[in-house]
N, C-alpha and C positions, 0 to 999 in steps of 0.2 A: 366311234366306240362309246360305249355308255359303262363307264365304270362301275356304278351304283347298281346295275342292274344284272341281274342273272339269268343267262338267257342262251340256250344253242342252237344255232344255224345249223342247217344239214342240206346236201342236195336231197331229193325224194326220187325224181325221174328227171328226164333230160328236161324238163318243163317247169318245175317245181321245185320250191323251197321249203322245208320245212322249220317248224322252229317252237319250242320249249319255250315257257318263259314263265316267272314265277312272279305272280301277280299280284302279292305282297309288294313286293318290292316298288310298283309305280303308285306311287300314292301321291295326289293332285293331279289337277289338271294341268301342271305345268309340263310333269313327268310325262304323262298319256300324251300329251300333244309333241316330245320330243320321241319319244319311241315310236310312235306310227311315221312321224316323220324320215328314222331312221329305215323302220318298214319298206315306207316307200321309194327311198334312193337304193337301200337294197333291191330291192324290184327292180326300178331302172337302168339301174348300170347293168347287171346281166342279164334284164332283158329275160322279166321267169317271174311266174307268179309265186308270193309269197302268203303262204299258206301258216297259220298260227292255232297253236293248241294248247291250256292250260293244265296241267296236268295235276289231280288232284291227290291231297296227300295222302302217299301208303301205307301208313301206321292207321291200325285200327285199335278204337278206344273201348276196352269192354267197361260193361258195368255193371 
């Protein structure tokens, strides 16, 4: 688990992972090379592609 980090797993199809994650949050290269890494033992163990999407913020700013 990645405490620091906000982030949702979902199944999508019987094949597929889906997952949220807010991209503020990994800040260094230490951070990105612990989260893909998580990435990828999620993938492994059930054996399912994991599929990742940033989702940009829904507040819009007038001016």
């Amino acid at each position: 688990m990645l405490p620091w980090l906000g982030y949702i797993v979902r199944p999508r199809t019987p094949d597929e992972i889906v997952g949220d994650v807010s991209l503020y949050e990994i800040r260094g290269q230490q951070r990105l090379d612990v989260f893909c890494e998580f990435l990828r033992r999620l993938g492994r163990t059930l054996g399912k592609r994991v599929l990742l999407s940033a989702r940009a913020p829904t507040t819009t700013t007038r001016r």
